[in-house]
Structure formats: C-alpha cells, structure tokens
C-alpha positions as CSV (number, residue, x, y, z in Angstrom):
1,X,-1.3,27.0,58.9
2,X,1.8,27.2,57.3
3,X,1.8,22.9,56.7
4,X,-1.9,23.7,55.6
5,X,0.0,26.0,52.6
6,X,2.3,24.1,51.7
7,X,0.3,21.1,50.9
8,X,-2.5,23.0,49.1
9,X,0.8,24.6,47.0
10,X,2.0,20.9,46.6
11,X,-1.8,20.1,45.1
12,X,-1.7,22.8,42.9
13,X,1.6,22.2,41.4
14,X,0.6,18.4,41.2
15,X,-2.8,19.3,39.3
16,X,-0.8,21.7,36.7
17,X,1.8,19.0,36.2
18,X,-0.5,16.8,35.3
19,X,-2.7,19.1,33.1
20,X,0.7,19.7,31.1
21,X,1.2,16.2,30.5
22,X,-2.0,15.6,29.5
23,X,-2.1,18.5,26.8
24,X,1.4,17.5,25.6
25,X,0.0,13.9,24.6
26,X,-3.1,15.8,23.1
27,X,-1.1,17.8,20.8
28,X,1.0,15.2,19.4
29,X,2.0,15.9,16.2
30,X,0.4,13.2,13.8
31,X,0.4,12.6,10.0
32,X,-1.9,10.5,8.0
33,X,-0.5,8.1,5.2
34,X,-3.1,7.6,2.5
35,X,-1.5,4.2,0.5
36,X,-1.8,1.4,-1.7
37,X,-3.2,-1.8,0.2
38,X,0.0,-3.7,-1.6
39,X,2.4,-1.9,0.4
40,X,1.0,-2.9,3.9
41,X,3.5,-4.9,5.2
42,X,6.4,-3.0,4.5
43,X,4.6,0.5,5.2
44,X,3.5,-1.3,8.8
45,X,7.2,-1.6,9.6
46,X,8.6,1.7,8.2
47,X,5.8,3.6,9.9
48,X,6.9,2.1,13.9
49,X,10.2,3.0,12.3
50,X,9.6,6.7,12.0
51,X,7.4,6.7,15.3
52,X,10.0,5.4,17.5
53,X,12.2,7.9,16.0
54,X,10.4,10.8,15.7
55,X,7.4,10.7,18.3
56,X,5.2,11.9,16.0
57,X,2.2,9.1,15.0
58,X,1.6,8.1,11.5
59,X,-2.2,7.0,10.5
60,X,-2.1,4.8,8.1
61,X,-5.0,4.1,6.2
62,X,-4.8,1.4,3.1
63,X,-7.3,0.9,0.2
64,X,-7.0,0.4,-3.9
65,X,-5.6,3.4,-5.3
66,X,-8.2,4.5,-7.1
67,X,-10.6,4.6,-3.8
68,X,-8.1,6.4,-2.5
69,X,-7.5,9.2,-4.7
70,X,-11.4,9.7,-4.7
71,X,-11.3,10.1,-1.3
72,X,-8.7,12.8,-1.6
73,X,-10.3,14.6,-4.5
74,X,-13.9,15.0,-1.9
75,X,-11.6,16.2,0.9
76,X,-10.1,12.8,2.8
77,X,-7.9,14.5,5.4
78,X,-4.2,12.5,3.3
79,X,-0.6,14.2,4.4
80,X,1.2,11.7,2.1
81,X,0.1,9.9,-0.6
82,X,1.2,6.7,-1.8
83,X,-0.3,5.1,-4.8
84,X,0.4,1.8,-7.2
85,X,-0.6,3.6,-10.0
86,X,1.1,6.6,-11.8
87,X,-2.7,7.9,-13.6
88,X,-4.4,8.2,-10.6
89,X,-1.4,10.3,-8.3
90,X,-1.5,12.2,-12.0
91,X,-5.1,13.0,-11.7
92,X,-4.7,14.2,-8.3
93,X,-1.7,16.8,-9.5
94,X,-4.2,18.2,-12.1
95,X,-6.6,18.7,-9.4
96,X,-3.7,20.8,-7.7
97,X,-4.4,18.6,-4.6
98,X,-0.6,17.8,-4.6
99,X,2.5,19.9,-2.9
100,X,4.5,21.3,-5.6
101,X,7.3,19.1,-6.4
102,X,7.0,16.2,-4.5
103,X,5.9,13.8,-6.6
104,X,8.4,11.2,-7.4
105,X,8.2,7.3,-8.4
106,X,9.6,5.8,-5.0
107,X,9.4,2.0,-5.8
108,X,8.4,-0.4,-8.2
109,X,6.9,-4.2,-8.2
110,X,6.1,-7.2,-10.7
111,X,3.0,-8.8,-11.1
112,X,2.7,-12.0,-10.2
113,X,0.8,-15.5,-10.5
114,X,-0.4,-17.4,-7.5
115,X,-1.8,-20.6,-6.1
116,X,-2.5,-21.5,-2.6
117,X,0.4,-23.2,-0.9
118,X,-0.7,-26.7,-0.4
119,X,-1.6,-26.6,-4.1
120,X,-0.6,-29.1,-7.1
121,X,-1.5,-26.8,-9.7
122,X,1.3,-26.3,-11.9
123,X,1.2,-23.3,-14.5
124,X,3.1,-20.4,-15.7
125,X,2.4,-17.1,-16.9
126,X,2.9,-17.6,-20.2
127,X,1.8,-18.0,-23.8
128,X,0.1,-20.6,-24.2
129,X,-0.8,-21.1,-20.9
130,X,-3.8,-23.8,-19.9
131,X,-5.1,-21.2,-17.1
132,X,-8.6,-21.9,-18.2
133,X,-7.9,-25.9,-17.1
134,X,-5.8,-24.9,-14.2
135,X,-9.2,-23.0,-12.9
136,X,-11.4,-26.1,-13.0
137,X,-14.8,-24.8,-12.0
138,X,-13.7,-21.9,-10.2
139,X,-12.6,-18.3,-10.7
140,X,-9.4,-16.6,-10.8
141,X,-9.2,-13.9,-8.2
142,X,-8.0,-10.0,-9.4
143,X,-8.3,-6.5,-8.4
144,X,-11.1,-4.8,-10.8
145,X,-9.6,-4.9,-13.2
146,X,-10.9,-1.7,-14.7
147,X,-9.9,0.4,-11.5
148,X,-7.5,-1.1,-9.3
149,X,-3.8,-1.0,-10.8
150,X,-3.2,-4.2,-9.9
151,X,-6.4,-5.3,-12.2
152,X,-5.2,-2.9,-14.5
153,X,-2.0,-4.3,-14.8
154,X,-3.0,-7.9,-14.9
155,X,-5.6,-7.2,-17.4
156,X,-2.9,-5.7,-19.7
157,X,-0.6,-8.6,-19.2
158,X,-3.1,-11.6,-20.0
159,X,-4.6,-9.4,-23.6
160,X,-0.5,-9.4,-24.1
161,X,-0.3,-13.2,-23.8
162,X,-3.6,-13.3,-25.4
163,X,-4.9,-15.8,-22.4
164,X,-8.0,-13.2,-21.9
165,X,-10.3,-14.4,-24.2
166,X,-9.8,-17.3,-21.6
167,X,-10.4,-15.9,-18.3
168,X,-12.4,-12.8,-18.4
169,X,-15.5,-14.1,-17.8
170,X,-13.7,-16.5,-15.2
171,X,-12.9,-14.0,-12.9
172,X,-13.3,-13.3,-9.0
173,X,-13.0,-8.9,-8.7
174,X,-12.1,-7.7,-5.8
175,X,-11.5,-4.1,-3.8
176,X,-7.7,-4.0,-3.6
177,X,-5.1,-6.7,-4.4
178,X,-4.7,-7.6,-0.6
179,X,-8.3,-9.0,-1.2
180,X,-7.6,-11.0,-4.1
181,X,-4.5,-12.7,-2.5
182,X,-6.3,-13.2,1.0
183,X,-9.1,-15.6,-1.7
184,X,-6.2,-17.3,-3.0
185,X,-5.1,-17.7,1.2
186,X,-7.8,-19.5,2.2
187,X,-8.4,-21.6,-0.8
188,X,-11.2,-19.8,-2.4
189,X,-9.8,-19.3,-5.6
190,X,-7.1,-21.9,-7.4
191,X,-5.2,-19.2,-9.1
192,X,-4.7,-15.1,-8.1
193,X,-2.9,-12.3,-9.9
194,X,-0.9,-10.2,-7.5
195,X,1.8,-8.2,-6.9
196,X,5.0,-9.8,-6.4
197,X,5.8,-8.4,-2.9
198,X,2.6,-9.8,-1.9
199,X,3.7,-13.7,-1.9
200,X,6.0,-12.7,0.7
201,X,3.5,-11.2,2.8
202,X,1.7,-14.1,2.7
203,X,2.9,-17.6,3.8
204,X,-0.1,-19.7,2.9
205,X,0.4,-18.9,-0.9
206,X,3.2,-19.5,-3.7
207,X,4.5,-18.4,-6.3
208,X,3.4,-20.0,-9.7
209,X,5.8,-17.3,-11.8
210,X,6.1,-14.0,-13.0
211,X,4.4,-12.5,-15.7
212,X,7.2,-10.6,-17.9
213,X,8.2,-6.9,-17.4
214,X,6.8,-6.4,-21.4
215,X,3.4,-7.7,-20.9
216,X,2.2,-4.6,-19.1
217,X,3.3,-1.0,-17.9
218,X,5.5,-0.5,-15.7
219,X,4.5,-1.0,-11.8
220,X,5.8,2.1,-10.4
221,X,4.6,3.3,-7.2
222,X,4.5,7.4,-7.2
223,X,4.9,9.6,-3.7
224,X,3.4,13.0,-3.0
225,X,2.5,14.9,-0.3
226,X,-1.0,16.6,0.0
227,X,-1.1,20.9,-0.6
228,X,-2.1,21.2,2.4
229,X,0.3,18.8,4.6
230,X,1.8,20.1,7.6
231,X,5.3,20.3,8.1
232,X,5.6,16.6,9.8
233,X,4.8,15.2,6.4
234,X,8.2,16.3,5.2
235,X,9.8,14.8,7.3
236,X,8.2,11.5,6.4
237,X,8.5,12.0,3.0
238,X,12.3,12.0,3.3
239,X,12.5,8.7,5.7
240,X,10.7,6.9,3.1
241,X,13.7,7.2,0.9
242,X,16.2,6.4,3.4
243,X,18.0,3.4,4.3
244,X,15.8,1.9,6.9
245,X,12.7,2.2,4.8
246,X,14.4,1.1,1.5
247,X,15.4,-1.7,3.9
248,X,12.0,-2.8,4.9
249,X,10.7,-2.4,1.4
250,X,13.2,-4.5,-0.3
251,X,12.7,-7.0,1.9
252,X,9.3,-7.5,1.0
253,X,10.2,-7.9,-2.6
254,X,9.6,-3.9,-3.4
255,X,12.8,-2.4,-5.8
256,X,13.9,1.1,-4.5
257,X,14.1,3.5,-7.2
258,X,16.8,6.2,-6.9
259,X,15.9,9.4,-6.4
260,X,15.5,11.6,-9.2
C-alpha cells in the first residue's frame, strides 16, 4: 500500500512538473518589431542577439514603411517601431500612438544605384547620366516612389540630377525596396535604386555608385516604441543602441548615429 503511494505521489509530482514547464514556455515574454524591409539583415542578427541574451522572443515583422505605419494607425499589435522615413514615424506621434520620448533617429543610409552582378552596364549616378540607354527596353526597378522612402528618396534624387524626365515612365514600382533589389537579383531589371546597405545584403548584385548626400533628404531611420509597449520593449529599445547592434548594423553598411 505504502509502494502503491509513493508512486501515485511520484505521478502527481511528475504531472505538476510538467504542467509548470509547459506554462513557463507559454508565458514567455515576447515583443514584436514592426520595421523597414531595408533593415532585414542586420535586424535578423541583432534580434538572435537579444534572444540569446535575454530569453525573451522578438517578432519581427518587415514591410515599406508606409504599410507599416498604416497598420499601426488601425491597431497592428507593434512594441517597437522602426521606420526609413522620418514623416511617417512623425505621423504616428501626432496620432499619439508613440511612447513619450522615445523617438530618436537611430541610423542612417545612402541611396544607391545598382546592376545585376554579372552585368556590363557601366553608369553612374550622375548628371548627365545616359540611364535611359543603360535601360535598353526594360525598366528600372524602385520602391513607389510616391510612398515607400526609398521611392521617395530616389525620386528626389533623379528631379535633382534632372534624369527624371528620363525614367519616370521607365519604371518597375515595387512594395518595399527589398523587392526592387530582389528584380535587379535575378536579372529582371538592368538597373535598381536601393539603399546602400542593401548591396551588401545581396551578393548577386553591385554597386554602379552612389547618388550624392545633396540630391535628396537625408536617410535617417527613426526608433519609437508603441504607447502601449510592455516593459520588454525597453529593454530592446536600449540594445539597439549598443555595441553589438551598432556592430551588426555597421556591418551591413548602416552609420550609427549617436545618441541624442
């Protein structure tokens, strides 16, 4: 009887055990990262970064940063917000969908010309440039370019070289920039306008040049954590500006920006 006893105790105790184990991996604390598609590769990293350090699971979800921040504004479940595009994290502050005082410009890019790797095509982003020839028949691929930052600030920076009149009705419009650099990948396009830290995200392009600082705003890339973000996101929020992120973005061409 007593043997009998002791092994229904020994069940019961292994049942509970198991039961806690099973609710501490259900309440898992978990934060989800609403961010610009550009920052993919570097956000991957820094994200298993934090997880391995902090066991708490980041979500990341990636899009153009206006989809995003309409999302947001009709109730997208975001904990931090990361955006290529200073108007649109603006727009979400006047919304008072943003913590109070946590928006900051964490990093900033270039915008960038591109041709698929195995490509002749030789052309700079330039005055005078022959990107109209360089195109043959084809298209050159671009976020919209009327709601994507990147489109935004390529647009800007071909009316500043005046090679619009050129292009614009030459022009392959995609969702994000990823999606304009993955056409150029493949060999759909002959010539993309990216971010700079995308051409080191992806081997089967290169770089054709640079399209200078004065041709179009600024590429800053604003942080912020959502008014309602638990008390995770914080933490998150300052690992983003610490070494080992600032690491992984300058590696894939991002500049840090100091901290206000």
């Amino acid at each position: 009887m007593f043997r009998l006893t002791a092994q229904i105790h020994l069940i019961f105790l292994t049942i509970l055990l198991v039961l806690s184990a099973m609710t501490a991996r259900a309440e898992t604390a978990r934060i989800t990262v609403f961010a610009a598609a550009s920052l993919k590769t570097a956000l991957d990293e820094v994200a298993t970064q934090y997880e391995a350090l902090s066991e708490i699971d980041v979500v990341l979800s990636y899009a153009g940063s206006s989809a995003l921040a309409r999302q947001i504004q009709h109730g997208a479940p975001a904990d931090v917000i990361l955006l290529a595009n200073t108007h649109w994290m603006n727009v979400l502050g006047e919304n008072r969908l943003l913590a109070q005082g946590t928006m900051r410009n964490l990093l900033s890019n270039r915008i960038a010309l591109i041709a698929p790797a195995a490509s002749t095509v030789s052309v700079r982003p330039e005055a005078g440039a022959p990107l109209a020839e360089a195109l043959g028949d084809d298209r050159l691929a671009i976020a919209m370019v009327d709601a994507v930052p990147a489109g935004l600030y390529g647009k800007a920076a071909l009316e500043a070289l005046d090679l619009w009149p050129d292009v614009s009705t030459r022009l392959a419009q995609t969702d994000n920039v990823r999606a304009a650099l993955r056409l150029v990948a493949i060999g759909a396009a002959p010539l993309g306008i990216v971010y700079a830290s995308d051409v080191n995200a992806e081997p089967r392009v290169r770089l054709l040049g640079l399209f200078p600082q004065d041709s179009h705003p600024p590429v800053l890339y604003p942080v912020a954590l959502h008014v309602d973000a638990p008390d995770e996101a914080w933490s998150f929020l300052d690992f983003l500006a610490g070494p080992s992120a600032s690491a992984a973005f300058t590696a894939q061409g991002f500049t840090v920006l100091d901290a206000p």
